[in-house]
N, C-alpha and C positions, 0 to 999 in steps of 0.2 A: 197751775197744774190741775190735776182733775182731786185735790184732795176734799175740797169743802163738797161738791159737788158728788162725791160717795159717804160725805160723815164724818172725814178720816179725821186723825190729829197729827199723825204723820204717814211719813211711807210705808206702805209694808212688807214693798218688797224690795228693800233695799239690797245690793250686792256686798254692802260692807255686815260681815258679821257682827251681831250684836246678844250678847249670853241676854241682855234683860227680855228677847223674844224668841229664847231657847222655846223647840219644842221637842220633847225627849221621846223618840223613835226607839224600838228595841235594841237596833243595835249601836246605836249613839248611847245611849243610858248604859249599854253593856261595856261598853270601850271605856267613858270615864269610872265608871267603878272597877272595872279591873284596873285601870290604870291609876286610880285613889287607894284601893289594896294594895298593889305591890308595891308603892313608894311606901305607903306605913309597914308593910312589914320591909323593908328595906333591902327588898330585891332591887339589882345591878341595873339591867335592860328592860328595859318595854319594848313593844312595836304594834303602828297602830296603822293599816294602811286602809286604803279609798281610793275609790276611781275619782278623777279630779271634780270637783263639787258637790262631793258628796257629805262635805262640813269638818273636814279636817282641823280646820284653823278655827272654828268654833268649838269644836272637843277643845283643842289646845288652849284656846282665852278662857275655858270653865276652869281647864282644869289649875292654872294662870292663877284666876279666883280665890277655887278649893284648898290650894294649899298655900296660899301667900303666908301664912300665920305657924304653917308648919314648914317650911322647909327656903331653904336662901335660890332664890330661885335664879335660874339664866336661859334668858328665848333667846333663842338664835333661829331669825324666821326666814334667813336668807342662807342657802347654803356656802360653806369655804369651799375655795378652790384649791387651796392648800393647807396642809398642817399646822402651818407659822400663822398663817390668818385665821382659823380655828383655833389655835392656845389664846391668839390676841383678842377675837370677839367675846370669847369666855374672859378672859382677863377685866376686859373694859364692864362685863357685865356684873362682875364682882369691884369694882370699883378701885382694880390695883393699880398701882402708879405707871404712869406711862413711857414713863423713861425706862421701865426697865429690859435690857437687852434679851434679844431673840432667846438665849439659851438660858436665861432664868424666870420667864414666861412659865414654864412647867410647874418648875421647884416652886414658885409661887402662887401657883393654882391650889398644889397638893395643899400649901401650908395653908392656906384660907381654909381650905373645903375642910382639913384638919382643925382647927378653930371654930369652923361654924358648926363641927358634929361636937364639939365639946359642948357649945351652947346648944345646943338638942335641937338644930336646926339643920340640918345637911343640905347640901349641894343638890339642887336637883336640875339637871338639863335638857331643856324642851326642845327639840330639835324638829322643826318645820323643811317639807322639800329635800328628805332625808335620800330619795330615789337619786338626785342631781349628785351626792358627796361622791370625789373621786376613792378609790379601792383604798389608797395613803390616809385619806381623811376618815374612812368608815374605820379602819385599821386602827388610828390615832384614838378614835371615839372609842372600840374593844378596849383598849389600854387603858386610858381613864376609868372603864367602868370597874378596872381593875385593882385599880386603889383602895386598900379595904386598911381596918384596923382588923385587931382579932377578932371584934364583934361585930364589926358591919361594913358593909359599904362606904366609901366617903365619898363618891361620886356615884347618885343613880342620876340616868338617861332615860327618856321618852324619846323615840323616833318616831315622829309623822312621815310619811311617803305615800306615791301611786303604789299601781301593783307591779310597776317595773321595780321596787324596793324587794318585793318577793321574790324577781325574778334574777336580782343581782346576789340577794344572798343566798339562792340555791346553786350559787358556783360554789366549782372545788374549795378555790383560792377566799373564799367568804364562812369554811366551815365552823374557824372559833369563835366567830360574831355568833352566827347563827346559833352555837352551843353556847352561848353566854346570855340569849335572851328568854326570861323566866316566863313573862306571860306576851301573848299578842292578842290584838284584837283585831276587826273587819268591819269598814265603816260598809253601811249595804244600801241599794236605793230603796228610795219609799217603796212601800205598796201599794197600792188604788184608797184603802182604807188610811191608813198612815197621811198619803198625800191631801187625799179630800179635806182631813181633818187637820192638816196643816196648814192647807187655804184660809179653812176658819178661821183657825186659831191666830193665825198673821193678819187679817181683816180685821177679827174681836177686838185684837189686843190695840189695835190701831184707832179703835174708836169706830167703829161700823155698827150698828143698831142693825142690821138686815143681813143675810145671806146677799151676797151679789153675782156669787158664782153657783149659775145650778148646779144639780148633780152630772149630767149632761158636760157641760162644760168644764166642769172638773178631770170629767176622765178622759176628756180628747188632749189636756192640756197634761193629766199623766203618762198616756199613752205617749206624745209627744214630745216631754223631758224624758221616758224610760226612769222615771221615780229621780230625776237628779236634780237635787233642792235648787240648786244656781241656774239650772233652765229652767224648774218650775218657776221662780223668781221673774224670768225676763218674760217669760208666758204672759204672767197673769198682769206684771207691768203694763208691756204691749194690748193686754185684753182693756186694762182700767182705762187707758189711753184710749184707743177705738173708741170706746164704747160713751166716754166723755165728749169725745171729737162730735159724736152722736147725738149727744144730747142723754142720752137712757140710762139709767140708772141700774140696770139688771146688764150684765154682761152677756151681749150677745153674741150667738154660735157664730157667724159672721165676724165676727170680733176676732174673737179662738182662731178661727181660721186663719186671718189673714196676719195673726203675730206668729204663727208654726208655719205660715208662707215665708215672714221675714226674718225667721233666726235660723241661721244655715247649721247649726248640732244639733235643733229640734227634728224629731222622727213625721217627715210626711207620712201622711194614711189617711184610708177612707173612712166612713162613717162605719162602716161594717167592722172593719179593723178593730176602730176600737171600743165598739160592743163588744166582740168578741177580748179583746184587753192584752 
């Protein structure tokens, strides 16, 4: 591929998230600190939502990271379709025995999650593609978050979701969820600034000695993704590619072009366009 031929030592723009090439954006850095605050003080709910690529699941593997050492942790990155397969993914992710029958799946969540706050580690569940859960399953989730001793929670919850998650829990039928969630947060696309210096910094860290993306090209390729990190990614991919195919080491405008020619969610526009941004 085109890696020795820019410097590189790996990818850099790969689509599989990796925290070791976090780059902490305002409202990324906003999202896991409030959601590293409220699990220590030991509020119930979270809810963290994003338009799709905008690094959901990257908040999720930091914050994955951050608290491994405080809290007994359970991802659940695919959503249940039902309530029985929700007690059961949580079950398997506390490590409860598998034999045991549909209706004591609960009582044995409660007692673990009860256990692991005695040893000053509590239950904390990371719920990925939170938009998908049926109304039964978000409903089952309010319950759990409900679990408390006199002193605390014994189940806190982090919801990841699109913004059809906002748009499910501003129904009638969704209003004790909605009252049961302490803090949220709002993943947001880059900005022109933000995005330029992500380019960078995904290049840098990769082992690149040079700029390879001018300023020029940076901002037909933000203009292009609308600031969303997973099409900026396939952007500049597409750009390293051309422009290797090429021979050239600087990524040329040419280049830009014809990878926002070939990704059908990148935003066509003129040169005008995106001077003006």
């Amino acid at each position: 591929m085109y890696l020795n031929h820019f410097g590189l030592n790996a990818a850099p723009f790969s689509l599989t998230p990796d925290t070791r090439s976090f780059f902490g954006t305002q409202s990324h850095v906003d999202a896991i600190n409030t959601s590293v605050m409220a699990v220590r003080m030991g509020e119930g709910l979270v809810k963290i939502t994003g338009e799709v690529g905008t690094g959901k699941t990257m908040v999720c593997r930091l914050l994955l990271s951050t608290l491994a050492e405080e809290c007994t942790l359970v991802f659940l990155p695919n959503p249940a379709n039902t309530v029985s397969v929700l007690y059961r993914m949580i079950a398997d992710e506390l490590t409860l025995p598998e034999a045991l029958s549909e209706d004591k799946v609960l009582g044995a969540i409660q007692q673990a999650a009860i256990a692991a706050a005695h040893a000053e580690k509590p239950v904390l569940i990371l719920c990925d593609e939170a938009q998908a859960l049926p109304d039964g399953v978000l409903e089952a989730i309010r319950l759990l978050g409900n679990l408390e001793t006199e002193q605390r929670k014994l189940i806190q919850i982090v919801l990841f979701g699109q913004p059809e998650l906002d748009e499910r829990l501003s129904q009638h039928n969704m209003r004790q969820l909605l009252q049961r969630i302490s803090f949220s947060a709002t993943l947001l696309p880059l900005t022109y600034a933000e995005a330029s210096a992500y380019i960078d910094h995904r290049m840098s860290e990769k082992g690149a000695l040079s700029r390879h993306f001018s300023g020029w090209a940076k901002r037909r390729i933000w203009v292009a993704s609308q600031g969303i990190p997973r099409l900026i990614h396939q952007l500049c991919h597409k750009s390293l590619l051309l422009s290797y195919g090429k021979g050239r080491r600087q990524v040329s405008d040419r280049a830009v072009r014809l990878a926002i020619k070939d990704t059908p969610l990148a935003k066509q526009h003129s040169a005008l366009r995106a001077l003006w941004g």
